[in-house]
C-alpha positions, 0 to 999 in steps of 0.5 A: 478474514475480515468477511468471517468476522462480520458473519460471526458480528451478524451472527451475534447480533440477531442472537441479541435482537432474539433474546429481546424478542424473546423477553418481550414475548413471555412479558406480554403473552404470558404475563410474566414479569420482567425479570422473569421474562429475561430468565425464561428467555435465558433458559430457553436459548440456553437449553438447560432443562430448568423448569418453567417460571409457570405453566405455560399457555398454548401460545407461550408454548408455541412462541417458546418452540419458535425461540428454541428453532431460532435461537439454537440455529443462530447459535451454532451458527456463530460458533461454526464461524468462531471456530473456522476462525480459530481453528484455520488461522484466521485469528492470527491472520487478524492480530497480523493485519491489526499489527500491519496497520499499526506499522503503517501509521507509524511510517513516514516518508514512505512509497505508496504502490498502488496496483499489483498488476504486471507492472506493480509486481516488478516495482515491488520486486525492486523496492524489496530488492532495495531495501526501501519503505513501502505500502501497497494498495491492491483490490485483491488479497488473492495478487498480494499473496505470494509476497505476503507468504515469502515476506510476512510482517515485511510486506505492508499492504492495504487491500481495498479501492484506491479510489476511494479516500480512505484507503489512501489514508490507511496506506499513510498518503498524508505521511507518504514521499512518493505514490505510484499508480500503475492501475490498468485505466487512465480513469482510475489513475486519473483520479488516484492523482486527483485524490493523492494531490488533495490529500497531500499536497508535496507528496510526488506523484508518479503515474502510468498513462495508458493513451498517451493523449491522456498525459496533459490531463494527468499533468494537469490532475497534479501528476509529477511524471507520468510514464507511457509504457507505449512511448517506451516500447516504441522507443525500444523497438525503432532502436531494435530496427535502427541502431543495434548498438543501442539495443546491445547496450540495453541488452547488457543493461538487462541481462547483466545482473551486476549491472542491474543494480546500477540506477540513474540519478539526480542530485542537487547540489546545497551551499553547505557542500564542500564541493560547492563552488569548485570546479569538477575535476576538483570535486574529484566525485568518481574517486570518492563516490565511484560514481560516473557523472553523465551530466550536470544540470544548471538552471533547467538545462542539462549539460551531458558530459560536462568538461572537467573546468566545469564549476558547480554552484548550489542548485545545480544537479548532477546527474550520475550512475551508480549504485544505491550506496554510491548515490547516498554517499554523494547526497551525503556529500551534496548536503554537507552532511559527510565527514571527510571532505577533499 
């Protein structure tokens, strides 16, 4: 769309520089006036027939042959590209893009996914799936479009380098809550953190590394967790080799579409809350949120299972299982924000 654009643009302005050429022509090879020379030249490229401002010399009739051979051929051109890009949709599809783009500047606190490889494709499905604001960054149309066609003016994407400064801009890093690089080098991510961390400094910034070695560089780059893909299938297949009640439980994990939903979570806990200050079984957090608490973390160190005369001071962060509702209805109860209190 864009690269048809340009071509009508090119089209356009070599049609300009030949209508002052033209001008500037008659002007000096046959003496005419100036607005003479712009009339004759108007005529010419315009191919009405009208009769010469005076009879033209050998070479006034020489340049005028020339002008007419390339005044018409740039003209055709460009209408041969205006009418692909009316005729095939490519007008809608640059009003679409030009809505897009509006959209995007007007998100905040948005995700940015950049990469729609393998891995960036299951992430999408996710964050589509949850219903959360996101942007994604990709090279290719050609790996966008299958989302583009099922979600129309619902998926928001930039297409361009995310190496590069300002497609980071377009995809709104300065207003953005968390990035997410899955590209297929640690370079290129390498630098994505780089860029990301200059451009917004409290944004969170997850990356995929490829060689583990890589990680402390990432880290140091300004990554706030970086995730080794190889780590986690070692992990998976020792289970596999060593422990098959592990692998079941997974196995469940993933082929249970009911469980599916279910996402892990940490939630810290503010002084506002009503539960702050009382002891777990007194927050009584499964009966109002249906929400199973695996542990409770306390001053960087992580209790699992915590004991029922555990208390719970502000700062602290629970760390539970459940479903997207269920954790927002406890980070309403963690913030103080909720209505009904026990």
């Amino acid at each position: 769309m864009q690269n048809q654009i340009k071509k009508v643009l090119i089209a356009v302005w070599i049609l300009i520089v030949i209508f002052m050429m033209g001008t500037l022509g008659y002007y000096y090879i046959e003496d005419y006036s100036l607005i003479n020379s712009l009339y004759m030249t108007f005529i010419t490229l315009s191919t009405v027939g009208f009769q010469e401002v005076a009879p033209l010399s050998i070479h006034g009739k020489i340049f005028t042959c020339t002008l007419i051979l390339a005044g018409v051929s740039v003209v055709i051109y460009a209408l041969g590209h205006l009418t692909t890009f009316f005729i095939e949709g490519e007008m809608k599809n640059y009003l679409k893009g030009v809505k897009m783009k509006k959209k995007i500047k007007s998100m905040n606190g948005h995700h940015i996914i950049v990469g729609c490889g393998r891995t960036g494709k299951k992430i999408i499905e996710e964050f589509i799936n949850n219903k959360l604001e996101f942007v994604v960054v990709d090279k290719s149309y050609e790996e966008l479009e299958r989302y583009v066609e099922k979600f129309g003016d619902l998926f928001h994407y930039v297409i361009g380098d995310a190496t590069d400064d300002e497609t980071l801009k377009m995809a709104g890093i300065e207003r953005a809550k968390v990035i997410l690089s899955v590209l297929s080098t640690d370079a290129e991510n390498l630098f994505i953190t780089l860029s990301s961390r200059e451009l917004n400094k409290d944004i969170k910034i997850v990356t995929r590394v490829i060689e583990v070695s890589n990680s402390k560089k990432l880290k140091m780059a300004g990554a706030d967790i970086v995730i080794s893909p190889l780590e986690i299938e070692a992990s998976r297949l020792f289970a596999t080799a060593t422990q098959s009640d592990i692998l079941s439980f997974l196995d469940i994990m993933s082929n249970n579409s009911s469980l599916q939903t279910l996402k892990f979570a940490s939630v810290e806990i503010k002084t506002l809350s009503d539960i702050e200050g009382k002891y777990l079984k007194e927050a009584m957090i499964p009966q109002r949120t249906n929400l199973i608490v695996i542990g409770i973390e306390k001053g960087g160190k992580t209790e699992f299972n915590p004991m029922s005369h555990t208390k719970i001071n502000a700062g602290d962060k629970l760390l539970v299982l459940g479903s997207l509702a269920q954790i927002n209805s406890l980070n309403e109860i963690a913030n103080g924000t909720n209505e009904k209190t026990f």
